[in-house]
N, C-alpha and C positions, 0 to 999 in steps of 0.2 A: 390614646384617645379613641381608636378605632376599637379595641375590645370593649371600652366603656360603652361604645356607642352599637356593639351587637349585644352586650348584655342587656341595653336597654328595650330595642327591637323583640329582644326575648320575648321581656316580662310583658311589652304590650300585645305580642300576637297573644300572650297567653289569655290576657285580659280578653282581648279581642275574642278568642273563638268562647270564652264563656259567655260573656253579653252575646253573641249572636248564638247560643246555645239557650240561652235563658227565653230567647224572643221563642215569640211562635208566628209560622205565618199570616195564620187567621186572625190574628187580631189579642190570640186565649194567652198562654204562658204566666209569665211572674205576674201579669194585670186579671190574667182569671184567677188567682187566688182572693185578691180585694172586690168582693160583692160588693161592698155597701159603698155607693158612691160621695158619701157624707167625707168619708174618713180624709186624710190628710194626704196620703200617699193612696191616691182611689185607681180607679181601673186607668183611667184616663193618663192621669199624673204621670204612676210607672211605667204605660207606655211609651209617652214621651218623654221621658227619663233614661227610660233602656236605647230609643230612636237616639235620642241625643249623642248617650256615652257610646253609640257603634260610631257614628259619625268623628265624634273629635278622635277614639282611639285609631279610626282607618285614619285621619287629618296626621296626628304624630306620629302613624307609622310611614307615611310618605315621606314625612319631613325627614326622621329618623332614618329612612333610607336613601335620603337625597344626600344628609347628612355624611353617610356613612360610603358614600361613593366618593366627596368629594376630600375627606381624611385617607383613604386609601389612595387615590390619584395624587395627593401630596406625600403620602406616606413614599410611594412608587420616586415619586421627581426628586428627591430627597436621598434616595439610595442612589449609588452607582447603577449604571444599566450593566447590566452583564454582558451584552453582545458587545458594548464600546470597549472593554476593559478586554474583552479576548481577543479583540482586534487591535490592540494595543499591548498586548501584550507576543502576539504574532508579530509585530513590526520589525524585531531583531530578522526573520528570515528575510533572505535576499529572491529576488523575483530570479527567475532564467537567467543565466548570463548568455547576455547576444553578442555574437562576434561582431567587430566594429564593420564595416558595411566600406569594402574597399572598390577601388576604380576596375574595371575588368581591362584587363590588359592588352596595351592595343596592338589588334591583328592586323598584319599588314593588307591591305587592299589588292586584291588582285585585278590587274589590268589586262 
């Protein structure tokens, strides 16, 4: 699921940097080609056409990357942790052996 979901992220950054490649920031780009404001797809139109598809392509690539943190986070909780499994696996060693903790022997009092 997680490779599905960065191939996805791919194809929309690709998407992504050419609509913001296609804009221009004055206003000109893919809408100064359409002079004649009659037409169907006019200056106006393709601007906010091109505005739009920047808009929802950034909208799916947050999702797609909200997406794809939270497949990796399950992907993760779903494996073994490796730090638990080496410390479990360490548990056969024996810690220090402490000498059992005897009475000190008692000195006679001098009077």
């Amino acid at each position: 699921m997680y490779t599905f979901i960065v191939i996805l992220i791919l194809i929309v950054c690709v998407l992504l940097a050419l609509v913001v490649l296609v804009q221009n920031s004055k206003g000109g780009g893919l809408a100064a080609n359409f002079a004649a404001p009659t037409q169907v797809l006019g200056a106006r139109q393709s601007a906010d056409f091109i505005e739009k598809a920047t808009w929802w392509l950034a909208g799916i690539l947050v999702f797609l990357c909200l997406a794809a943190t939270v497949s990796i986070s399950s992907l993760h909780s779903a494996s073994a942790d490796p730090m638990k499994t080496e410390v479990t696996n360490m548990g056969d060693l024996s810690p220090v052996q402490q000498q059992p903790a005897t009475a000190p022997a008692a000195t006679p009092v001098a009077e």
